[in-house]
C-alpha positions in Angstrom: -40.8 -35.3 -1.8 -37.8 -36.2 0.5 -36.1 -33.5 -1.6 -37.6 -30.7 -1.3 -37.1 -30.1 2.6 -33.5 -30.9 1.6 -32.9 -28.3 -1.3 -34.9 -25.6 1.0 -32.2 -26.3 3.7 -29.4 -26.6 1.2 -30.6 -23.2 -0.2 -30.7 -21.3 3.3 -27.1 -22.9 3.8 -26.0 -21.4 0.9 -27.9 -17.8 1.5 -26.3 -18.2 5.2 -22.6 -19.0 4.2 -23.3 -16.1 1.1 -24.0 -13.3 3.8 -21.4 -14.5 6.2 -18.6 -14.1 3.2 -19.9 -10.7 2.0 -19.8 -9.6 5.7 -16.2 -10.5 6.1 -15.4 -9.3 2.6 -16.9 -5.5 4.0 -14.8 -5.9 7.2 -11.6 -6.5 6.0 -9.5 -3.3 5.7 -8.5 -2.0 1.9 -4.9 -1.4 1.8 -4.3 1.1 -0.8 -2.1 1.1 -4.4 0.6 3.2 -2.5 0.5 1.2 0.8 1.0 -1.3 -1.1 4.1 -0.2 -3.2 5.5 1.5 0.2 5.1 -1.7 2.0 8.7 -2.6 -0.2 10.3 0.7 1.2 10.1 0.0 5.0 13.4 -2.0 5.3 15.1 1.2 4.8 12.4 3.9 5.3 10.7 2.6 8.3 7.0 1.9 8.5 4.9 4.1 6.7 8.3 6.0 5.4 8.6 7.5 9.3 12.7 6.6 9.3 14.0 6.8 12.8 17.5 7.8 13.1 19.0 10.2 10.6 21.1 7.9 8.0 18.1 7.8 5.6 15.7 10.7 4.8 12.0 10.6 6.8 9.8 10.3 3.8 6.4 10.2 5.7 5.0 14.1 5.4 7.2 15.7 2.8 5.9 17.4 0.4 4.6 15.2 -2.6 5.8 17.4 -5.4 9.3 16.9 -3.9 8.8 13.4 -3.1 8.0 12.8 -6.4 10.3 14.9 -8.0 13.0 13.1 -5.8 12.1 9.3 -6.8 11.4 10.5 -10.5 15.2 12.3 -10.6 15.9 8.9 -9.4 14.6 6.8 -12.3 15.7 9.2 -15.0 19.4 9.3 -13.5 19.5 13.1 -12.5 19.8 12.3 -9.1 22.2 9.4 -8.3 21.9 6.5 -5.6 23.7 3.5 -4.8 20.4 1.5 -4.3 17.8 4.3 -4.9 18.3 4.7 -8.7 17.9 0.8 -9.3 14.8 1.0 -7.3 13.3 3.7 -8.8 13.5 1.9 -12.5 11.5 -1.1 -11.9 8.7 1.2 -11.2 6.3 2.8 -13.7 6.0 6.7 -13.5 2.3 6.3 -11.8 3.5 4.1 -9.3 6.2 6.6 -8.4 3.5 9.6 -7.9 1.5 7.1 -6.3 4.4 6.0 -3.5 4.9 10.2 -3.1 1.1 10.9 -2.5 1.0 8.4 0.4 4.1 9.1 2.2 3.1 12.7 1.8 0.3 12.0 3.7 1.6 10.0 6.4 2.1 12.0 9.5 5.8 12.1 10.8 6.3 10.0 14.2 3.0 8.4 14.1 4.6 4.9 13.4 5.3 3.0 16.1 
C-alpha cells in the first residue's frame, strides 16, 4: 500500500520533468542547414557573410544565383582560388546552394 502514494508521486515527477524538457526543447532557437554550413565561412567572411573591409567579397545579400554560381565555379575548377577552390570540394552540390540561399538572404551591415 506504501507504494502506491510513491509511484503516483514518481509518475507526476516524471510528467513534471517531461513538460519542463519539451518546453525547453520549443524554446531553444533552430539554427538552420545553411547557418550551419556558413558558421565555417565567418573567419574570412564575417558573421553572417557581412565582410567588413574590402580584401574579401561581402557575401551577405548577393544574389543567390551568382552566389551559387560562384562557389559551384569554385568546386568544378572554372573559377580559381588559393583557399576557395579546396573549400568548395569538401562540400556536396546541395550544401553549396544551401550556403548561397542563406547569405543571399542576409541583409548587408546587419552583423554587428
Amino acid at each position: 500500500m506504501i507504494l502506491k502514494p510513491m509511484l503516483i508521486a514518481l509518475l507526476g515527477a516524471a510528467s513534471v520533468m517531461g513538460t519542463m524538457a519539451a518546453a525547453t526543447a520549443a524554446a531553444a532557437p533552430t539554427v538552420s542547414a545553411g547557418a550551419r554550413l556558413a558558421a565555417t565561412c565567418a573567419a574570412c567572411h564575417g558573421t553572417n557573410g557581412d565582410t567588413h573591409g574590402s580584401t574579401l567579397p561581402r557575401l551577405a545579400g548577393q544574389p543567390q544565383q551568382a552566389l551559387s554560381a560562384s562557389l559551384h565555379a569554385f568546386k568544378t575548377g572554372q573559377r580559381t582560388s588559393t583557399i576557395m577552390t579546396q573549400i568548395a570540394k569538401g562540400y556536396t552540390d546541395e550544401q553549396l546552394d544551401l550556403l548561397a540561399a542563406y547569405f543571399a538572404a542576409q541583409k548587408p551591415g546587419a552583423a554587428k
